[in-house]
Backbone as a ProteinNet text record, in pm:
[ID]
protein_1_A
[PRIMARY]
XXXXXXXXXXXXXXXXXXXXXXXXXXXXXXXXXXXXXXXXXXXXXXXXXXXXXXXXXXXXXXXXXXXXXXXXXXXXXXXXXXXXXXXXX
[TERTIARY]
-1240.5	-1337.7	-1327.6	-1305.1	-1284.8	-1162.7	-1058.2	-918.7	-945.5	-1026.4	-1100.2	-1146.7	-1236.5	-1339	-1244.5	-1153.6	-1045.8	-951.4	-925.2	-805.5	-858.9	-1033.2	-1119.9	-1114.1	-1146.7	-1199.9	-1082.1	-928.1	-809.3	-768.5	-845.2	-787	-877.2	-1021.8	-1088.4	-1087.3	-987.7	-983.4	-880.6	-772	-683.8	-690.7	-754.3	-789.8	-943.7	-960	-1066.7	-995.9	-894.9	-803.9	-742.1	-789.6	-696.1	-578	-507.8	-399.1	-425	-327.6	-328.4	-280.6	-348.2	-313.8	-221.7	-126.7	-43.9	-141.4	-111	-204.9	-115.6	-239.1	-183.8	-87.6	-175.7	-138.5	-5.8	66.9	149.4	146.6	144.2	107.6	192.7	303.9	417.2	422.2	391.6	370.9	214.6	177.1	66.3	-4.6	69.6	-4.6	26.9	-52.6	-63.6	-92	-43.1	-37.8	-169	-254.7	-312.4	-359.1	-283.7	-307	-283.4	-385.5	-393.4	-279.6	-218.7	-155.7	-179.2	-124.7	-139.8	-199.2	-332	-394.7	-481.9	-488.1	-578.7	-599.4	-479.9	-417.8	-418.3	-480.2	-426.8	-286.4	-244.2	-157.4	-150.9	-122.7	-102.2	51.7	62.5	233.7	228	221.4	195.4	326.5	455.7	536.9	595.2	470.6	508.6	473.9	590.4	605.8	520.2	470.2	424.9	346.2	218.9	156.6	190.6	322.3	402.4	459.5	544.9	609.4	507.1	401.6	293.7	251.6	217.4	180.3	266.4	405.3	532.5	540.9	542.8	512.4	455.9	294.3	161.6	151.5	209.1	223.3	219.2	323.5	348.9	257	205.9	121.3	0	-51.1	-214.2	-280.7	-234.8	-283.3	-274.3	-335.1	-405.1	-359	-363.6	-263.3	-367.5	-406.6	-490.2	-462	-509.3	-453.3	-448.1	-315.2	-337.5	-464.6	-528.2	-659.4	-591.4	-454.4	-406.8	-309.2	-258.9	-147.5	-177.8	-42.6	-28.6	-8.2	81.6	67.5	227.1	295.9	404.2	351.8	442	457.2	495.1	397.9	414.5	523	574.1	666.2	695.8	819.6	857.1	841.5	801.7	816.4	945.2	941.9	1051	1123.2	1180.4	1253.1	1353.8	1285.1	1325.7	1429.3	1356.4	1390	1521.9	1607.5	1720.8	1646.5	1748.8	1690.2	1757.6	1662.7	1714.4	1785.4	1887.9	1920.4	1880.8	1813.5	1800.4	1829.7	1852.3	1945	1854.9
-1410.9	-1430.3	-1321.6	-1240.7	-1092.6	-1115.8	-1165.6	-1169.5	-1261.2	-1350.1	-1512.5	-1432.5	-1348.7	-1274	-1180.4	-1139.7	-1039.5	-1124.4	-1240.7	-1322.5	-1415.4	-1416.6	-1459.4	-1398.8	-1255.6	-1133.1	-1110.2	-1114.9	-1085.9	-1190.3	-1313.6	-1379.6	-1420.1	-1389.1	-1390.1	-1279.8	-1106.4	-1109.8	-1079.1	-1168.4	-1194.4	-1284	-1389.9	-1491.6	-1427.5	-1284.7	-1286.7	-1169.6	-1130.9	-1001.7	-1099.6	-971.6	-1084	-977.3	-1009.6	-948.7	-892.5	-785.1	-623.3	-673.7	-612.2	-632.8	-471.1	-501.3	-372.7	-338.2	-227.5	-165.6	-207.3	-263.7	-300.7	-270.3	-127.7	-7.8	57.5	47.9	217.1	312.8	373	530.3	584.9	571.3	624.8	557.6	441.1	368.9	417.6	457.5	490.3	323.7	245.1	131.7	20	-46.1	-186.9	-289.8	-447.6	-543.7	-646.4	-729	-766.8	-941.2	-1074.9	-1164.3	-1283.5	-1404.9	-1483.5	-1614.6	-1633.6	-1742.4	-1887.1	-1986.9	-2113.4	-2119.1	-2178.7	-2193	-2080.5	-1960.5	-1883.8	-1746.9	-1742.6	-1622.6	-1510.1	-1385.6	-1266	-1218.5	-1151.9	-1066	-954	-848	-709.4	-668.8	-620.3	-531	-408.8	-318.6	-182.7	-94.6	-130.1	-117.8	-67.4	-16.3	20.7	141.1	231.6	302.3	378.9	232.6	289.8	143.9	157.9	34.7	-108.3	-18.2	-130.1	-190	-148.3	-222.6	-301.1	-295.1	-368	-508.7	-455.1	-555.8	-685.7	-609.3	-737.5	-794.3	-790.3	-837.7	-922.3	-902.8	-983.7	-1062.4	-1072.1	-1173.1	-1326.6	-1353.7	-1495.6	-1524.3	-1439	-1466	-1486.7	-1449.8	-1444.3	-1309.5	-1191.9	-1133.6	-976.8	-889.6	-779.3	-653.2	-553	-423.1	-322.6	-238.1	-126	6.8	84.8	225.7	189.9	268.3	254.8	335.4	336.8	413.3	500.4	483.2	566.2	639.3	674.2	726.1	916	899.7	1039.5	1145.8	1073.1	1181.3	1213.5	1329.1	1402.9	1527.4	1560.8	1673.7	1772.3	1924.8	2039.7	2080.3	2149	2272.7	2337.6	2345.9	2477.5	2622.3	2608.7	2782.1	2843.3	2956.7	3060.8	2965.5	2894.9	2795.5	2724.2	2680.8	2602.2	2699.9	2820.2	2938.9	3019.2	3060.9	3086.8	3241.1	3325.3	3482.8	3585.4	3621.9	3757.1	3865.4	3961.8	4059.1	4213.3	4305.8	4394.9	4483.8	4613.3	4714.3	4848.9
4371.8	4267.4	4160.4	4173.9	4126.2	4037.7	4054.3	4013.4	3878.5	3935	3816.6	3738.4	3709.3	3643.8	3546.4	3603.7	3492.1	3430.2	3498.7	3410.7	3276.1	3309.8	3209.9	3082.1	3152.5	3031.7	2982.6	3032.2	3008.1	2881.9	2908.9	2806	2685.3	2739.7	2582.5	2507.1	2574.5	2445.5	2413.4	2452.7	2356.7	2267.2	2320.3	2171.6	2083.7	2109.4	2068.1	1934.3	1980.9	1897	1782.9	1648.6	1495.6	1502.2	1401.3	1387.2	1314	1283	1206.1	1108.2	957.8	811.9	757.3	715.3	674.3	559	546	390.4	287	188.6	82.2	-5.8	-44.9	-162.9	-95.6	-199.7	-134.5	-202.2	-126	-159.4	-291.1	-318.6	-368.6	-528	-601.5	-736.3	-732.9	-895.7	-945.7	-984.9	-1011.9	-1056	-967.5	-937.2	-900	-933	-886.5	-981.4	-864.8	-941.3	-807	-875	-828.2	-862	-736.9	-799	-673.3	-693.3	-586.3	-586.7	-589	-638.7	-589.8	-405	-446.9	-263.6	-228	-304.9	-328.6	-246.9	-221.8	-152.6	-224.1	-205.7	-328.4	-284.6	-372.8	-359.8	-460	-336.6	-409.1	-424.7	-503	-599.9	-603.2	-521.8	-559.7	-586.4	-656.1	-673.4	-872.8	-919.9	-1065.6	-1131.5	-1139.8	-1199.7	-1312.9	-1406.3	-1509.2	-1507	-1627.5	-1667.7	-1740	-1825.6	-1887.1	-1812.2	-1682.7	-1619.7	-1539.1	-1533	-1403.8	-1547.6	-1620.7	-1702	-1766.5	-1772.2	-1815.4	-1694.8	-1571	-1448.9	-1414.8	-1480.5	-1447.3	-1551.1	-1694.3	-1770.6	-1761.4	-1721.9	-1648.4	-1544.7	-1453.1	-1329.1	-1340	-1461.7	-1467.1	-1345.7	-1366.4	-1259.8	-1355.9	-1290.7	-1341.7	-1325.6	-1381	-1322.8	-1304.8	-1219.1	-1201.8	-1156.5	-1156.1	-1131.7	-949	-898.8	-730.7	-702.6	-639.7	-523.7	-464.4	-338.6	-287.8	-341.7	-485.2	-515.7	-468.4	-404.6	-399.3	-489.7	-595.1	-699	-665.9	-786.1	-815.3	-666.8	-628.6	-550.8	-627.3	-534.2	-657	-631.2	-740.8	-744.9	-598.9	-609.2	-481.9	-543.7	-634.8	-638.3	-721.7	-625.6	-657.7	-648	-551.4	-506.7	-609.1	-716.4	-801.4	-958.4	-913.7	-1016.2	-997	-1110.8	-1053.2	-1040	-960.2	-956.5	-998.1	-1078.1	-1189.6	-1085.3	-1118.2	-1080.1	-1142.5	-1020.3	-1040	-1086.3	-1154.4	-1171.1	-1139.5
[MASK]
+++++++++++++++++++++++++++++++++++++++++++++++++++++++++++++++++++++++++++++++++++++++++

C-alpha cells in the first residue's frame, strides 16, 4: 500500500512539473528587439549592438526595440595592464 502511495505522489508531480523557460535577455547586447508572431507568441532578440541595428530589424516585423534590463555593460579597464611602462633612470 505504501509503494501505491509513492508511485501516486511520484507521478503527480511529474505531470504536475512545467518546463524550464531559458532567460530571455542576454546579458551581453545592450538592446533588444521584442515582437509577436503570427498565433501570438512573443518573441525576444536580444542580440543588438546598437539601436539602429534593433530597429532595421523590427521594421518589417512590427515589433519594438528597448534598452536590455540585463545588460552588463563594457568591462573596465585592466589598469596598469593595458599601459605600456615607462623606464626609470
Amino acid at each position: 500500500m505504501r509503494s501505491l502511495a509513492v508511485a501516486i505522489l511520484t507521478i503527480g508531480a511529474i505531470l504536475a512539473a512545467e518546463p524550464v523557460r531559458a532567460q530571455k535577455y542576454d546579458p551581453a547586447f545592450p538592446f533588444c528587439m521584442y515582437s509577436v508572431e503570427w498565433g501570438g507568441s512573443p518573441r525576444y532578440d536580444c542580440s543588438f549592438h546598437t539601436i539602429d541595428q534593433c530597429r532595421a530589424s523590427a521594421s518589417g516585423l512590427g515589433g519594438s526595440c528597448d534598452p536590455n534590463p540585463y545588460y552588463v555593460g563594457a568591462t573596465a579597464s585592466r589598469g596598469r595592464q593595458d599601459k605600456q611602462y615607462r623606464r626609470r633612470y
